[in-house]
C-alpha positions as CSV (number, residue, x, y, z in Angstrom):
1,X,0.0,0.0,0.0
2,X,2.7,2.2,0.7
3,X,4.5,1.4,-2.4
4,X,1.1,2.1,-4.4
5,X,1.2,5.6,-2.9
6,X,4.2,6.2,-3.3
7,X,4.4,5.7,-6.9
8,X,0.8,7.8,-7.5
9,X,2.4,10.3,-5.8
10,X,5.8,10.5,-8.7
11,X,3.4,10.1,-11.3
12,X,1.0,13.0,-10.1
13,X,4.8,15.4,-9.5
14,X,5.6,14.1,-12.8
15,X,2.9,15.5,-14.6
16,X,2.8,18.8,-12.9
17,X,6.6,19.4,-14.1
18,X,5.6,18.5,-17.9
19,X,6.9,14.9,-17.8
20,X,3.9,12.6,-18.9
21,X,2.2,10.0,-16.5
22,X,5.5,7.5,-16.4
23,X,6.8,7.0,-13.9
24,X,10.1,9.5,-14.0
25,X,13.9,9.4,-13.5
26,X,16.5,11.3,-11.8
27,X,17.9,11.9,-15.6
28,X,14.4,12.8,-17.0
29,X,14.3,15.8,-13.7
30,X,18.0,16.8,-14.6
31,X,16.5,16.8,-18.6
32,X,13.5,18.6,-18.0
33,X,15.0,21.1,-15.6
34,X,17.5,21.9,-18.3
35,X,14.8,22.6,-21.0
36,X,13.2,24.7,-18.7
37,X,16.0,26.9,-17.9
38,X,16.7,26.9,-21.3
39,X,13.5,28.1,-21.9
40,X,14.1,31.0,-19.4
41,X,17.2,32.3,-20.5
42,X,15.9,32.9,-24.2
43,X,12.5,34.5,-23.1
44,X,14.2,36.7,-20.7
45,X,17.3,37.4,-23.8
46,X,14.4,37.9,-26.1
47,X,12.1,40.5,-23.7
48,X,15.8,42.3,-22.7
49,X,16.5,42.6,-26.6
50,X,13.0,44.0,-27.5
51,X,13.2,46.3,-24.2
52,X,16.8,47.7,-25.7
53,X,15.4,47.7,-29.5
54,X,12.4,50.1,-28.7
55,X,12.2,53.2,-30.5
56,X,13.9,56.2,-28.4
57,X,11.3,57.8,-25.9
58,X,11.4,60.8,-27.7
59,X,10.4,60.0,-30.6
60,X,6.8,58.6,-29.5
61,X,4.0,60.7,-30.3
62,X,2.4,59.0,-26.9
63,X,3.4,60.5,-23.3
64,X,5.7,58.3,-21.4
65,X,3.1,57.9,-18.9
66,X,0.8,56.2,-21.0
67,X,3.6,53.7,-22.7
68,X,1.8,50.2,-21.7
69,X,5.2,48.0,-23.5
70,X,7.7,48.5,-20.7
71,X,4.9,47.5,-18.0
72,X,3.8,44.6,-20.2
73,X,7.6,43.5,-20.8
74,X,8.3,43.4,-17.2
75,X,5.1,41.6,-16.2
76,X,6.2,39.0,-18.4
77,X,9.7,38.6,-17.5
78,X,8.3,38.6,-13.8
79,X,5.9,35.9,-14.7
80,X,8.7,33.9,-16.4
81,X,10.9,34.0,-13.2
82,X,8.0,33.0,-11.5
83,X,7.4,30.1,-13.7
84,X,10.8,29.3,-13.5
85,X,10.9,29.3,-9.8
86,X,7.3,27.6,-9.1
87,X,9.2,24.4,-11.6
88,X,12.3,23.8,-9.8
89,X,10.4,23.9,-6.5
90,X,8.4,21.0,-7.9
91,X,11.6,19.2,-9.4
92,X,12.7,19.2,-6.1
93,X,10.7,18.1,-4.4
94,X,10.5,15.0,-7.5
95,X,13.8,14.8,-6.8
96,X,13.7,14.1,-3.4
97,X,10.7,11.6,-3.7
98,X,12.9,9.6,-6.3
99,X,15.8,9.6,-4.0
100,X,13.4,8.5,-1.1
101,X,11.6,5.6,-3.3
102,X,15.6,4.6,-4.5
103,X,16.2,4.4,-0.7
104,X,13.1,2.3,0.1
105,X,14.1,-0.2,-3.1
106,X,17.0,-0.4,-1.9
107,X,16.1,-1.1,1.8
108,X,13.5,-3.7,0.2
109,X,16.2,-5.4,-1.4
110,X,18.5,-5.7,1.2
111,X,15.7,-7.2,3.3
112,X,15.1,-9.3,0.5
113,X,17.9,-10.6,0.8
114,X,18.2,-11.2,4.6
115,X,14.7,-13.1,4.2
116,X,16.5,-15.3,1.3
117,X,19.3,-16.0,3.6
118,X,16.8,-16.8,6.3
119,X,14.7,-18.9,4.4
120,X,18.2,-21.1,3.5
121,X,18.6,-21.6,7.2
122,X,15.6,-22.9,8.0
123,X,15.7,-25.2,5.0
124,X,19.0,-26.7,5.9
125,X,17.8,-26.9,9.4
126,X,14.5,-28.8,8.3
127,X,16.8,-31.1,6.1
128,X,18.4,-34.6,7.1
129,X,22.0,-32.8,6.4
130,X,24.7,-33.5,8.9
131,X,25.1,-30.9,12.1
132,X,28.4,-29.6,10.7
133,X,26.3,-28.8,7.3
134,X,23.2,-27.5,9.6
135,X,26.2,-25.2,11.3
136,X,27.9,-23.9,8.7
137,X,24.8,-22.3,6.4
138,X,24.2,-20.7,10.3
139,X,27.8,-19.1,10.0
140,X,27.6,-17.6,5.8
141,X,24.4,-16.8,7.0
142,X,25.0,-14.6,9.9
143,X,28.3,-13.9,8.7
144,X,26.4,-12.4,5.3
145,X,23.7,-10.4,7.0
146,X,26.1,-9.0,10.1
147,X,28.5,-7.7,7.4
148,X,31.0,-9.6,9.4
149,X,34.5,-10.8,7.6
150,X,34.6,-14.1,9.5
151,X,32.2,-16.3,11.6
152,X,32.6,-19.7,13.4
153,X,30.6,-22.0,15.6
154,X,32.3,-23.5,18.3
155,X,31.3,-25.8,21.0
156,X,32.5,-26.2,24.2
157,X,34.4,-29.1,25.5
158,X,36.0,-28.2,28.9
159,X,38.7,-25.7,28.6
160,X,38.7,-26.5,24.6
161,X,36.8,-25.4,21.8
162,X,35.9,-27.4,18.6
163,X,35.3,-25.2,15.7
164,X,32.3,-26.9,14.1
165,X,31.6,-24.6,11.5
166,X,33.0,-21.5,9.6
167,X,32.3,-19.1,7.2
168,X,34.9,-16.3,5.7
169,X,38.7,-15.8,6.8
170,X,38.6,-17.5,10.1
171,X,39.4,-21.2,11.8
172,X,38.7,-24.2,10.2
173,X,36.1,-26.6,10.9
174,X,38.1,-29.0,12.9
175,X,40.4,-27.3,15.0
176,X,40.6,-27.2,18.3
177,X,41.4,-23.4,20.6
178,X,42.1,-23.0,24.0
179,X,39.5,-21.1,25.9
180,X,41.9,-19.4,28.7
181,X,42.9,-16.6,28.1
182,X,40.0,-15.5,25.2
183,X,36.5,-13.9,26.2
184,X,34.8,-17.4,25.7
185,X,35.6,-17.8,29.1
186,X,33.2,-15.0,30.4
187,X,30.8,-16.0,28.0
188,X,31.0,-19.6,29.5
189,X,31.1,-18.1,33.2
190,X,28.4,-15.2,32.8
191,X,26.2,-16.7,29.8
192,X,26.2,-12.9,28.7
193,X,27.5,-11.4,25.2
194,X,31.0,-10.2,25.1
195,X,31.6,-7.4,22.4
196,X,35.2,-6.2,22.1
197,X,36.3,-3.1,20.3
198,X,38.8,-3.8,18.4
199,X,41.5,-1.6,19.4
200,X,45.3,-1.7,18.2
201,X,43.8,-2.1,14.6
202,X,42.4,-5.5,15.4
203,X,38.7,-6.7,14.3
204,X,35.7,-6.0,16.8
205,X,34.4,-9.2,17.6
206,X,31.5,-10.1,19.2
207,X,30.9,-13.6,21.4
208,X,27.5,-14.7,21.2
209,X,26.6,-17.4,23.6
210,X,24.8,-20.6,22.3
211,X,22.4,-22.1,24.8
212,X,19.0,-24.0,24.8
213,X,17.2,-24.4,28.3
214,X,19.7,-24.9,31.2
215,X,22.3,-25.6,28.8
216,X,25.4,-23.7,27.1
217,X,26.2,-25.6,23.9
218,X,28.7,-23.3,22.1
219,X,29.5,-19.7,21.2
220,X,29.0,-18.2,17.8
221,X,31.9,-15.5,17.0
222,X,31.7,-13.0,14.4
223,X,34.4,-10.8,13.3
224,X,34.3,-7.4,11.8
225,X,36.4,-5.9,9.4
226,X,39.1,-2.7,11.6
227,X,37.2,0.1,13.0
228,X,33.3,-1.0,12.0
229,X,32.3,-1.8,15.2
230,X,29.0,-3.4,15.6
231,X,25.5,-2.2,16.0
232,X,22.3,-3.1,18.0
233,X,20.5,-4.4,14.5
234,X,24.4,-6.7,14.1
235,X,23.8,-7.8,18.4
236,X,19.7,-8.7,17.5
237,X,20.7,-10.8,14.2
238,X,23.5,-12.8,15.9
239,X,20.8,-13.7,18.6
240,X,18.7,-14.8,16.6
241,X,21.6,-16.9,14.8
242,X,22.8,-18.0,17.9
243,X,19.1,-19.1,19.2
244,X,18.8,-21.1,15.8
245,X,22.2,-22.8,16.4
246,X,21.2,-23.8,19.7
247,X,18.4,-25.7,18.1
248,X,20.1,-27.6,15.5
249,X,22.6,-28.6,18.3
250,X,20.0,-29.8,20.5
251,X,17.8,-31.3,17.7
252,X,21.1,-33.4,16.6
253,X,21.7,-34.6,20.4
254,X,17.8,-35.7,20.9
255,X,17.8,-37.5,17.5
256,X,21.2,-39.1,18.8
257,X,20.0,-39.8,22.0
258,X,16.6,-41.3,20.0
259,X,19.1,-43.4,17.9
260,X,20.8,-45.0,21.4
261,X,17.4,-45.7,22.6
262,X,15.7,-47.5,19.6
263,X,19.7,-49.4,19.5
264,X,19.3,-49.8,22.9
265,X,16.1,-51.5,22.9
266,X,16.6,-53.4,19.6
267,X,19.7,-55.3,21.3
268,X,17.3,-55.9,24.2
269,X,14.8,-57.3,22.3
270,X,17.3,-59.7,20.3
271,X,18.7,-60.3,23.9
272,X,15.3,-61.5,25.1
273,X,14.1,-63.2,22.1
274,X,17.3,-65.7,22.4
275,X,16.6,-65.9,26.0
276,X,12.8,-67.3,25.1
277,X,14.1,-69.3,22.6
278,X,17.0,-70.9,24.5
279,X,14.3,-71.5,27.6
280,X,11.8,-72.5,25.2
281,X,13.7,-75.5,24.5
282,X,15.0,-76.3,27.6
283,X,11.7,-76.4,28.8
284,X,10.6,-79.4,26.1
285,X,12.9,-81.8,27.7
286,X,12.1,-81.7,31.5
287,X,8.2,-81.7,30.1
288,X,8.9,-84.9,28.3
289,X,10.3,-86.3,31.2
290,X,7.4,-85.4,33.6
291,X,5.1,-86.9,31.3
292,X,6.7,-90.1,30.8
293,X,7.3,-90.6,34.3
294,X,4.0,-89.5,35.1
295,X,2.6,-92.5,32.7
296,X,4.5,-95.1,34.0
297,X,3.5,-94.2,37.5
298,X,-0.2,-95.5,36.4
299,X,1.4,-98.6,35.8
300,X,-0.2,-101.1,37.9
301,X,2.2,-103.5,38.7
302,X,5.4,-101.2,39.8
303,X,7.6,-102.6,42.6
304,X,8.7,-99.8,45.4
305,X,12.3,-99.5,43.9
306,X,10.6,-98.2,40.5
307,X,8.4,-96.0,42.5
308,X,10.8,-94.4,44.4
309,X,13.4,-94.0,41.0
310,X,10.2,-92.7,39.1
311,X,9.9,-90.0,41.9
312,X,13.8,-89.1,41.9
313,X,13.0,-88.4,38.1
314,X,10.2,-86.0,38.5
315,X,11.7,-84.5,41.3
316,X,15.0,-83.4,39.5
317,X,12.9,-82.3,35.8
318,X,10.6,-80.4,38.4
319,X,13.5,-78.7,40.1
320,X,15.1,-78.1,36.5
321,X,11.6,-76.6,34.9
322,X,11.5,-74.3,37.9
323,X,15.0,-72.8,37.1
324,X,14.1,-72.1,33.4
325,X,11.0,-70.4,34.5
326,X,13.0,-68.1,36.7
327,X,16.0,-67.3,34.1
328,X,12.6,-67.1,32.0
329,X,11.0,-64.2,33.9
330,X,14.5,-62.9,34.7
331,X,15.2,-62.2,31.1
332,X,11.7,-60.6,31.1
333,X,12.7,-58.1,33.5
């Protein structure tokens, strides 16, 4: 809508000025302005010659009183000023409306862009890709809109840093940098942004700290380029980098920690399926024994010496069923 009004508002200038209902150019103003001072300087160079080539006042029958060409030749050159005057007033202020709607285009573009480079992250962080490839579209991205010469991703790992991602002239993706001694360490104590200067000719650098919940994952550092320091539109942007880092980071560790638990309770599974199967056929033999010795107890004619061997028999499959039951509901367990 604003755009719209905007450009109604050129066209309507444009007209006013003589230059048709396009929409107009800085070139067209500077064109137009010439014609019209063009325009001026012969009507003025024609009224001063016919002011200078009128007969000599002495010579007119009429009194001088009653002369009405100087009057009207002065009226006109008035008006003509006037005209001139009223038509740059109105090219500049076309002028400035054009340089205003260049500024908004070009604002429009460069958020344009930022949304482009936004819409990349989220895109990569949506995808399958690997958390080093998550990480390092975060860095060109926030190294791109921060107008930063170099950014990295590093987590933490005691006193050490792993650089997991970069983007521009800084560490690779890799290495590993002390943390005493460097501002990480108050980010890692404090939680809080560190922003240096960059005195001594070095690079202002700001230390963003990556966290998610009750956690701090990494820091993001951006670098500047010697003596642009950084701004509070360069300090929101990296937070909202760093935020989006944080949940790539903690995505990856819950689909690692996803991964270990379905592993986990695959080789539990397999564990306690060869657990069934193992007691599944330990339990067929004492069974068989039960049964047969259970038969040839109805045996009428059995001596006391069978009886009492027929008894041992069931008494030791019994005791031997039990203990696969119990390494049976053991496994279970």
């Amino acid at each position: 809508m604003l755009v719209t009004v905007g450009r109604d508002r050129l066209v309507n200038e444009a007209r006013l000025v003589g230059l048709g209902a396009t929409t107009p150019t800085l070139a067209a103003v500077d064109r137009r302005r010439m014609q019209i001072l063009a325009f001026a300087a012969v009507a003025l160079a024609g009224i001063g010659t016919a002011s200078v080539l009128r007969p000599d006042e002495a010579e007119v029958s009429l009194p001088v009183t009653l002369d009405p060409v100087r009057p009207l030749l002065l009226a006109l050159a008035v008006g003509i000023v006037a005209y001139v005057a009223d038509r740059e007033r109105r090219l500049r202020r076309l002028t400035r409306l054009l340089v205003e709607e260049r500024a908004l285009s070009a604002a429009l573009m460069l958020r344009l862009d930022e949304v482009r480079t936004m819409l990349d992250v989220a895109k990569a962080m949506n995808s399958t890709a690997a958390l080093d490839t998550i990480l390092g579209s975060i860095a060109r991205a926030a190294t791109t809109i921060v107008g930063a010469q170099s950014g990295m991703v590093l987590l933490l790992d005691g006193d050490t840093m792993h650089v997991v991602a970069s983007a521009g002239a800084a560490a690779h993706a890799g290495e590993t940098m002390p943390m005493p001694g460097t501002p990480v360490v108050h980010v890692a104590r404090t939680w809080e942004m560190v922003l240096t200067s960059g005195e001594d000719g070095a690079a202002p650098t700001m230390y963003m700290p990556v966290r998610h919940g009750p956690d701090l994952l990494g820091v993001l550092v951006l670098a500047a380029s010697p003596g642009r320091p950084f701004g509070d539109y360069d300090v929101r942007a990296a937070e909202l980098f760093a935020e989006q880092a944080a949940c790539a980071i903690a995505q990856t560790h819950r689909a690692h920690a996803a991964k270990w638990q379905q592993e986990e309770r695959r080789t539990a599974d397999e564990k306690r399926h060869q657990v069934t199967g193992a007691a599944a056929a330990e339990l067929r033999n004492p069974i068989a024994s039960l049964v047969t010795a259970t038969k040839m107890l109805q045996r009428p004619k059995l001596v006391d010496a069978e009886r009492l061997e027929l008894a041992g028999v069931i008494e030791r499959q019994a005791s031997r069923l039990s203990k696969t039951v119990e390494d049976l509901l053991a496994a279970q367990s």
